[in-house]
KOLDRENMI-752116 format. One record per residue (C-alpha): residue in one letter; x, y, z. Coordinates in steps of 0.02 Angstrom, whole numbers, padded with zeros to 5 digits, always signed. Layout:
AXYZ;...
# end
This chain:
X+00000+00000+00000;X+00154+00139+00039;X+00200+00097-00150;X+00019+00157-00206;X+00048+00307-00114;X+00218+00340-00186;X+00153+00305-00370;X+00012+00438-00343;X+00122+00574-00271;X+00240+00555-00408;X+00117+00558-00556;X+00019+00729-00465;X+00185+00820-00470;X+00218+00780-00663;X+00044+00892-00671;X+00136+01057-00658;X+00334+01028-00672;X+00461+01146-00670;X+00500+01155-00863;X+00305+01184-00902;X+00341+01402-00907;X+00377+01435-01102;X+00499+01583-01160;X+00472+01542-01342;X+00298+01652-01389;X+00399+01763-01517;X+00482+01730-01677;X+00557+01889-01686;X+00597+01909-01497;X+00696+01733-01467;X+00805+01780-01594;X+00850+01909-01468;X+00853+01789-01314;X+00663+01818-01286;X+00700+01992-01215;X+00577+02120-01255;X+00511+02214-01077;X+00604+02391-01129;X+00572+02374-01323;X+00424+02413-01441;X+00350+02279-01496;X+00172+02318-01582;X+00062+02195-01522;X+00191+02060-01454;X+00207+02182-01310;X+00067+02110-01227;X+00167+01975-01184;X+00328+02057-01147;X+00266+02221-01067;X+00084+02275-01075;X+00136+02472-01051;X+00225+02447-01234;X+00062+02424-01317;X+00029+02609-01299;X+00180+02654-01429;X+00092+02549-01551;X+00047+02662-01704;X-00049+02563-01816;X-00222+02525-01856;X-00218+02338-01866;X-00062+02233-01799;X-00042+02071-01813;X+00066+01920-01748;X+00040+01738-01764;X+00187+01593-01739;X+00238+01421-01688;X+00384+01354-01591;X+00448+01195-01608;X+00556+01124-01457;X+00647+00962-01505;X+00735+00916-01326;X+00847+00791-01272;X+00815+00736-01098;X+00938+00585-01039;X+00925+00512-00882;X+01065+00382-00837;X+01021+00269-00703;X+01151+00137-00634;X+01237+00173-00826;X+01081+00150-00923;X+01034+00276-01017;X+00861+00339-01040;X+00807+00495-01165;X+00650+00588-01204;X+00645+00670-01377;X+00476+00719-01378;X+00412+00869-01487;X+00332+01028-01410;X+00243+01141-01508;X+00183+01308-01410;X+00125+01457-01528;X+00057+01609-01503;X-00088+01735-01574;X-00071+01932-01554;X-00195+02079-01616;X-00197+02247-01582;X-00266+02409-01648;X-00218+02609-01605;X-00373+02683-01576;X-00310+02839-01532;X-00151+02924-01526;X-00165+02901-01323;X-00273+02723-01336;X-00224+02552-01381;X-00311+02370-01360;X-00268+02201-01412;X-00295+02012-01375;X-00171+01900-01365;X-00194+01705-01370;X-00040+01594-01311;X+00043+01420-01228;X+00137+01482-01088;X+00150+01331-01013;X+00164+01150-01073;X+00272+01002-01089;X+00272+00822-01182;X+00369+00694-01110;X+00387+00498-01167;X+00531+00412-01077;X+00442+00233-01143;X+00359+00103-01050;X+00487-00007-00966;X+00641+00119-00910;X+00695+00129-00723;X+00596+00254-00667;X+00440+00197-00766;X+00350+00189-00583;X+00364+00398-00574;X+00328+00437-00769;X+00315+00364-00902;X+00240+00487-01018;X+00150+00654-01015;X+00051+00795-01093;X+00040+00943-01028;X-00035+01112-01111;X-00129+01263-01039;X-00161+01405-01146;X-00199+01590-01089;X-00303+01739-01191;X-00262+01899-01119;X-00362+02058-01158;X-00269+02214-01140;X-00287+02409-01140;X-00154+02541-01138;X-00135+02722-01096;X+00014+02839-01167;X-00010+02986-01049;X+00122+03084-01116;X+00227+03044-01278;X+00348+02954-01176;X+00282+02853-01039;X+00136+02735-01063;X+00048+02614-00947;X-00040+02454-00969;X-00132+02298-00929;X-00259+02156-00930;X-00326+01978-00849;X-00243+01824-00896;X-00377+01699-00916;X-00291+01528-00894;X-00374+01358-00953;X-00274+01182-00981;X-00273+00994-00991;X-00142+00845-00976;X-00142+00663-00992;X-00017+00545-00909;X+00037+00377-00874;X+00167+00286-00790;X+00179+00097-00698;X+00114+00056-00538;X+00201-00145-00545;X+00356-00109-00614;X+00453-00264-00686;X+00487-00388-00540;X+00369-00313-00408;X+00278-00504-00420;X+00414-00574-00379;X+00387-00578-00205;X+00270-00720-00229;X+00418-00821-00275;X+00458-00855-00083;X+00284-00923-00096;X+00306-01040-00254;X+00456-01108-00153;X+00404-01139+00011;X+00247-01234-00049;X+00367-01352-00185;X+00339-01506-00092;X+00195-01492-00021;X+00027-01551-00091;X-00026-01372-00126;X+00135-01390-00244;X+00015-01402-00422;X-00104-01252-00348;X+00060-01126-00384;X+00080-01185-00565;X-00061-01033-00602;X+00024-00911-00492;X+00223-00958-00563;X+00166-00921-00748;X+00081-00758-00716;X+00222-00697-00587;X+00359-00761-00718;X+00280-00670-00864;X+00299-00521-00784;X+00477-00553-00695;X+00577-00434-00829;X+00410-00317-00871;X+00290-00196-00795;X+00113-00286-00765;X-00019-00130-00737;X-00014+00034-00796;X-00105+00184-00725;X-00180+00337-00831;X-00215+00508-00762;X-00312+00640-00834;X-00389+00804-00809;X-00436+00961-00835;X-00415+01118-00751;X-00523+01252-00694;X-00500+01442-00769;X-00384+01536-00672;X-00370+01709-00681;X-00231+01810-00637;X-00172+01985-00730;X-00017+02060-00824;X+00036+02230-00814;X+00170+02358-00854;X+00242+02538-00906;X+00360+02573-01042;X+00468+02736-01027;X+00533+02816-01185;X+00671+02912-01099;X+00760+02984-01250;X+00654+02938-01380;X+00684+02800-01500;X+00846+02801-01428;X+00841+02720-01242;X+00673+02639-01147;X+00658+02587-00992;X+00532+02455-00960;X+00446+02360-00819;X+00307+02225-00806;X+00241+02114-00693;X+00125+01964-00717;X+00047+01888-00555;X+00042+01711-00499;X-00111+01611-00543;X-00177+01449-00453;X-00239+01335-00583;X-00354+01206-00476;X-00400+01036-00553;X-00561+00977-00452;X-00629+00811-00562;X-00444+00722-00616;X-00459+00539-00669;X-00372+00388-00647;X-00401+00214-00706;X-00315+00056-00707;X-00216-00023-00899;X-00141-00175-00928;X-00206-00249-00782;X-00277-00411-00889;X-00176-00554-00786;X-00218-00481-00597;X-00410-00540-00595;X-00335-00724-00664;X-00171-00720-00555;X-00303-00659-00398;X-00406-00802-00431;X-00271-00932-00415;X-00219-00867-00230;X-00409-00862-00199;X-00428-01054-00254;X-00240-01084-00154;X-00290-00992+00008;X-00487-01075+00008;X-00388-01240+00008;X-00232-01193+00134;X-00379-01127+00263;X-00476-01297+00254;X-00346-01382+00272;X-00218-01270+00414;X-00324-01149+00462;X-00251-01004+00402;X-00219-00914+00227;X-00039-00934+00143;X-00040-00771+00012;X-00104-00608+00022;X-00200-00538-00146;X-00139-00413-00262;X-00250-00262-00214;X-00218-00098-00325;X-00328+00062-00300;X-00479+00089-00348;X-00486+00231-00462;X-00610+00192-00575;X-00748+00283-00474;X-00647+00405-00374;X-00568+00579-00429;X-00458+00683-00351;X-00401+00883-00350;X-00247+00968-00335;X-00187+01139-00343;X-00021+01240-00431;X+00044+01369-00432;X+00084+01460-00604;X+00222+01573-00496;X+00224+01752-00528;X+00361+01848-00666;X+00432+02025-00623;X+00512+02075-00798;X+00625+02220-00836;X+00702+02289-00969;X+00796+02415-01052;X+00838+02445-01264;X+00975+02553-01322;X+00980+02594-01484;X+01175+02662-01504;X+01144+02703-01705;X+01004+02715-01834;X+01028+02540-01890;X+01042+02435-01721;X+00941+02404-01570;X+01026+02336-01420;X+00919+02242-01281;X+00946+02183-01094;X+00807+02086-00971;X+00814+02040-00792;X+00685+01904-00747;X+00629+01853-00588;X+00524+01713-00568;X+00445+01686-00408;X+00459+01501-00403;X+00447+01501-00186;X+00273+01480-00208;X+00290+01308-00255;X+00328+01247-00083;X+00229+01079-00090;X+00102+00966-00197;X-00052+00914-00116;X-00157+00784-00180;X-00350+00732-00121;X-00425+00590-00191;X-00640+00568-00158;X-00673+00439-00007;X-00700+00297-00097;X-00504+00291-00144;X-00392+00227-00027;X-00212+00267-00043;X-00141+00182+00106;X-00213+00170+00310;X-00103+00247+00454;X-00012+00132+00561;X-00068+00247+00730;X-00251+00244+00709;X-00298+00118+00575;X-00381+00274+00477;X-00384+00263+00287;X-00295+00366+00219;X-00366+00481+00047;X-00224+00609+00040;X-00042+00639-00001;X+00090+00786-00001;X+00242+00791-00093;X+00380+00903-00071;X+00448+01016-00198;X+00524+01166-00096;X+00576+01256-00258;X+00672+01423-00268;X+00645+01601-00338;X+00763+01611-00507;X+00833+01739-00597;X+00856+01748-00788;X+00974+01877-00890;X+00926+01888-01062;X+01044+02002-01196;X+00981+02036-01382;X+01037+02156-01526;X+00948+02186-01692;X+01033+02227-01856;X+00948+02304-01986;X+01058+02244-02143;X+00945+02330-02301;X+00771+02423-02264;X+00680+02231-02291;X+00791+02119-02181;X+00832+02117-02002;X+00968+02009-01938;X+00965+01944-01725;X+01076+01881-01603;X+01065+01842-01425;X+01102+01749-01264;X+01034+01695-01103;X+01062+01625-00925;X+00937+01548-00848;X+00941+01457-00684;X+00846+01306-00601;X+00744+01316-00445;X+00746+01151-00393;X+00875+01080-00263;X+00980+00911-00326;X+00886+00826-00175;X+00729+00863-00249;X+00767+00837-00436;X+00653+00692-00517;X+00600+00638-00703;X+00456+00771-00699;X+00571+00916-00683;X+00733+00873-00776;X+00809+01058-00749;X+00963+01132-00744;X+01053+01273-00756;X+01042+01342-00925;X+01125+01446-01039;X+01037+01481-01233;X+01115+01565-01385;X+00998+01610-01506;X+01000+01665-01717;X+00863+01749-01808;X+00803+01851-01943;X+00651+01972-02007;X+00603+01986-02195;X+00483+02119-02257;X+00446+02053-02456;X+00314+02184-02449;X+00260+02339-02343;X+00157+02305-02196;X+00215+02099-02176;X+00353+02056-02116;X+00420+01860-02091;X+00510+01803-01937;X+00600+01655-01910;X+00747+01623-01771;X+00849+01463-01698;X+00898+01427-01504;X+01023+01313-01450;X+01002+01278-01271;X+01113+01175-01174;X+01165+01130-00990;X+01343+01103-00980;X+01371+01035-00835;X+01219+00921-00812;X+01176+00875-00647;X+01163+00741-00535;X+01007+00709-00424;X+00996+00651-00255;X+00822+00638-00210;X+00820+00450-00220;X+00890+00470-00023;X+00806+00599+00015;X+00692+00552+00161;X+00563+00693+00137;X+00547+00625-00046;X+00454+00459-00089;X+00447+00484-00258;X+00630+00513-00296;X+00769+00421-00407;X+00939+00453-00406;X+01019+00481-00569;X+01101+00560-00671;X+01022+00722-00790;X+01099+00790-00956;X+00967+00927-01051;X+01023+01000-01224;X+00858+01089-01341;X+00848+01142-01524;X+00704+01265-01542;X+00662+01344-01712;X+00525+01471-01721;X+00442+01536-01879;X+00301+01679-01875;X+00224+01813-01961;X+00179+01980-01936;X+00035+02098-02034;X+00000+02292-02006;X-00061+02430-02070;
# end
């Protein structure tokens, strides 16, 4: 029963892992490092910094892209190496109009947090994940003031909605085995030919999982709200530029679970049923316990995260006519993700408590993550009137401890150099594309497999390298 309760900790705090935040909802921008809070940016400044949508001096802009993050997750565990290669693709939707010279208003439609993770079926750590999908998407409607031509303020809700699927192993390859004592001890006795049944099923399964568990769910609305100011302080020269978008608690109250690959228990059950009727008519007492698995089928359960909180600033320099220089400081407010709670309905029973027999329909896992910083660097070059060339790079740190590092969150310290480019074949549209090559150097090596506080850790080894291409267009008059 304490296994149950480790395999349903482990798959709640895949839900909502570290990597889920996405820094990719710009073609144009991550070919600066994704920095953008002290630039002008149309109607991508809704993401970046609201208070930028109030320099916007067109009638119609509009944005529209796709990311593509190919990643390459491996895991060694006792020398055995384990990768996920699985493809994300988060995109984004901006529109925005100037109203008036002092009044702008746009919508934006984005993934700002997902992942899709498939380590396979029968890896070492198959009993925490075996694969995920995870994808919440956010519309954002937003309003901006430009008081005076050089300072304008802005903001607007974030309206947060999502989904995921999951599954993983909850009798990982050899966890029958147990019933081997069993086999032996009865050999030669007369309930010898009752084990045949049992042996075949329990030796099937000696070098593969035997039942697989699916979650799924989705989550509530959540609303939370971005906002900033943008400072022109010489103009179209250097900007100044702050924003600030708040934490939002995305609660899943109806998640599902059910039982796969669970096709040999009932017949495997059976035979100790037929052994035990036998061994208690004839000694008096049972010899082998049944395999008993949770029963999800009718149950749900509910959980809440935390989507933590982003103070953004920025600042753009623009040294000559012909390039635009660009710095960010992000802090993400990852403290608030102190812990994972998970409450299944009544009729699920995760484990009883040894003091007073009480079932138990609840479990906490402990995540204890850290505030982070990013630094994000950019220029722009504009080449001919019609093409604009990028560079950029970024440093971006991890805010979980190596004692609480685990399949779901495979982070590490990071550090991104990105390539990209702009091409305007005709006035008013321009096409975007850039490249980022992200890679941990180091790679890092987890501890949380002896961690006490942590029953759902492994201890292993984590190496994370990510090509990310971005394409996009952009449309204004």
């Amino acid at each position: 029963m304490k296994k149950i309760l480790i395999v349903v900790l482990a798959t709640a705090s895949l839900l909502f892992a570290e990597s889920y935040q996405v820094n990719t909802l710009s073609a144009k921008q991550m070919g600066m490092a994704h920095a953008g809070a002290g630039m002008k940016l149309g109607s991508e400044s809704m993401h970046f910094n609201p208070g930028g949508l109030g320099f916007l001096d067109k009638k119609l802009d509009i944005s529209a892209g796709v990311t593509f993050i190919i990643p390459e997750v491996e895991i060694w565990v006792d020398g055995v190496r384990t990768a996920n290669t699985e493809l994300g693709t988060p995109l984004y939707v901006y529109a925005a109009s100037n109203i008036t010279d002092w009044f702008s208003a746009g919508l934006s439609f984005t993934t700002p947090y997902g992942n899709t993770v498939d380590y396979g079926k029968d890896w070492a750590g198959a009993d925490l994940l075996q694969s995920i999908s995870l994808a919440v998407y956010a519309l954002q409607p937003t309003v901006a003031f430009k008081f005076i031509d050089q300072v304008s303020f802005g903001g607007g809700p974030t309206i947060n909605f999502g989904s995921f699927s999951l599954s993983k192993k909850l009798l990982p390859a050899g966890r029958l085995n147990g019933y081997n004592t069993l086999i032996e001890s009865l050999a030669q006795t007369p309930f010898a030919p009752l084990t045949n049944d049992i042996a075949a099923i329990v030796n099937k399964y000696a070098n593969s999982p035997a039942v697989s568990t699916e979650f799924s769910g989705d989550a509530d609305i959540g609303v939370g709200f971005h906002v900033g100011a943008l400072y022109d302080i010489i103009k179209d020269k250097f900007a100044l530029g702050v924003s600030y978008r708040s934490k939002v608690d995305m609660k899943i109250a109806k998640g599902k679970a059910k039982i796969t690959d669970a096709e040999d228990i009932p017949a495997l059950n059976a035979s100790i049923d037929r052994l035990n009727e036998i061994a208690q008519a004839a000694t008096g007492q049972a010899v082998a316990p049944r395999v008993t698995l949770p029963d999800f089928e009718d149950g749900t359960f509910k959980a809440e995260l935390p989507l933590p909180a982003n103070l953004n600033t920025g600042v753009s320099f623009r040294p000559m006519d012909n390039l635009l220089l660009a710095f960010d400081w992000q802090w993400v407010f990852w403290s608030a993700y102190k812990k994972l709670s998970l409450d299944f309905t009544d009729n699920v029973v995760l484990g009883v408590n040894p003091s007073t027999g009480a079932s138990i329909h609840s479990s906490v896992s402990e995540k204890k993550y850290h505030d982070t910083f990013a630094y994000r660097l950019g220029a722009q070059y504009t080449l001919i009137d019609r093409l604009d060339v990028r560079l950029g790079a970024y440093y971006d740190e991890s805010p979980v401890d190596d004692d609480y590092l685990t399949p779901e969150s495979p982070s590490t310290d990071k550090l991104g150099c990105t390539i990209g480019l702009s091409y305007r074949p005709i006035s008013g549209l321009s096409i975007d594309a850039s490249l980022l090559r992200a890679i941990a150097f180091w790679g890092r090596d987890a501890t949380s497999g002896s961690n006490k506080e942590k029953s759902d850790g492994l201890n292993a080894r984590y190496e994370v390298t990510a090509w990310v291409p971005s394409i996009g267009l952009n449309y204004s008059f």
